[in-house]
C-alpha positions in Angstrom: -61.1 1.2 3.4 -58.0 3.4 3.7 -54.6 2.1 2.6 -51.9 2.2 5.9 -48.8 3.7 5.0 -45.5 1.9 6.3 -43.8 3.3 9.1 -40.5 3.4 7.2 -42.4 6.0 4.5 -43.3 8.7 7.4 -40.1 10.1 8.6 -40.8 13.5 10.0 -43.9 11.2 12.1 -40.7 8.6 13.5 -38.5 11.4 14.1 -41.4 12.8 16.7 -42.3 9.1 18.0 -39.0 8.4 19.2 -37.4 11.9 20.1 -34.2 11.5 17.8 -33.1 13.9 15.1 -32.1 11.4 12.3 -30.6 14.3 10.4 -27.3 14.5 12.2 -27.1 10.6 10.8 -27.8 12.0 7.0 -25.1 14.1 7.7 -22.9 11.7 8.5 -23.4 9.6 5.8 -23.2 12.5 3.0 -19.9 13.4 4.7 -18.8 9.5 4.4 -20.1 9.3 0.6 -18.0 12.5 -0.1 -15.0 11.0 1.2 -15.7 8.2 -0.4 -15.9 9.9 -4.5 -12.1 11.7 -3.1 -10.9 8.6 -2.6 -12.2 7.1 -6.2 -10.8 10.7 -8.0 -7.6 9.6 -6.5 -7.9 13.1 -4.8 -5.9 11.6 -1.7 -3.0 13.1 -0.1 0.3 10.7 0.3 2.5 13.7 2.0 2.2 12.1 5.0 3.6 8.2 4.2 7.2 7.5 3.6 7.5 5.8 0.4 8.2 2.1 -0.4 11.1 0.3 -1.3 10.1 -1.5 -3.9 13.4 -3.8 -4.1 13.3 -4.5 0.0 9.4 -5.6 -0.6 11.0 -9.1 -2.7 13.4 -9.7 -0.3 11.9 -11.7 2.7 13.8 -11.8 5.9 14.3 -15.7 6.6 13.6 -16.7 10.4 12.5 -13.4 11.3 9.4 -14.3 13.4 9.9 -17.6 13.8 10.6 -18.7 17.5 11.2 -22.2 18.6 9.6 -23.7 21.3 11.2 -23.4 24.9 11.2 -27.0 27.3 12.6 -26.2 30.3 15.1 -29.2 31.7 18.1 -29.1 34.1 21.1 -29.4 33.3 24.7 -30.2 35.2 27.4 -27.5 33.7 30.4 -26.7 35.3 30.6 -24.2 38.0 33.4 -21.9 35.9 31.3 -22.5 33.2 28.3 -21.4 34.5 30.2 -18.3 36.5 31.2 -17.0 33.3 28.0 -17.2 31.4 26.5 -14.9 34.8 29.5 -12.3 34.1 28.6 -11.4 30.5 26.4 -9.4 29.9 22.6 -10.2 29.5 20.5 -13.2 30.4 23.2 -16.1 31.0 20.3 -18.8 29.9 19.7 -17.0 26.6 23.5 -16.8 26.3 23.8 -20.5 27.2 21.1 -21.3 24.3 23.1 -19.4 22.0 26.4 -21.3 22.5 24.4 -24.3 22.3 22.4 -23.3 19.1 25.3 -22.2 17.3 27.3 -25.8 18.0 24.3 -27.7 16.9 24.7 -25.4 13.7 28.0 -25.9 13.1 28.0 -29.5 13.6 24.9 -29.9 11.0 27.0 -28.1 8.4 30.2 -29.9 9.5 28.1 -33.3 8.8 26.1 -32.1 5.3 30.1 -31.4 4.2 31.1 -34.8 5.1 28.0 -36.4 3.4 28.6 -34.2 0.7 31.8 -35.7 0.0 31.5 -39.3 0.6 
């Protein structure tokens, strides 16, 4: 009784079965395996990227990404008020929100002072 050889162990016999040239795919990976030993040599070339700052790396930028979540409400302002907001320029709700953040802030520091003290 003859022994059957695995599929796997007759390529030329696969290439013919199926119709596809499985050389181009050697090729490819020889190419990747080069590229791959230039890269462990250290042979790569860093013309191309700006360098780092290595002192801006440690220096995180605080609130950067962070956004706080939007509720929509309505509101009664005064009509002069509101008129003037419209005038400047931008978006006069993202202007309102701003005058609004920045007296919350103030009044937090204004209240960690007087803590602070008494």
């Amino acid at each position: 009784m003859m022994k059957r050889q695995s599929a796997s162990s007759q390529p030329e016999e696969q290439t013919k079965k199926n119709g596809k040239d499985t050389s181009s795919i050697k090729n490819d990976t020889n190419q990747e395996a080069e590229f791959m030993k230039q890269i462990l040599n250290g042979d790569i070339d860093y013309s191309d990227i700006p360098e780092l700052d290595f002192d801006d790396l440690g220096k995180p930028t605080v609130g950067k990404f962070y956004r706080p979540i939007k509720k929509q409400i309505s509101i009664r302002i005064d009509a002069d008020t509101l008129d003037w907001f419209k005038q400047q320029p931008g978006k006069y709700q993202q202007l309102i929100n701003a005058a609004c953040r920045l007296y919350m802030t103030a009044k937090k520091i204004q209240h960690t002072k007087k803590s602070k003290r008494g």
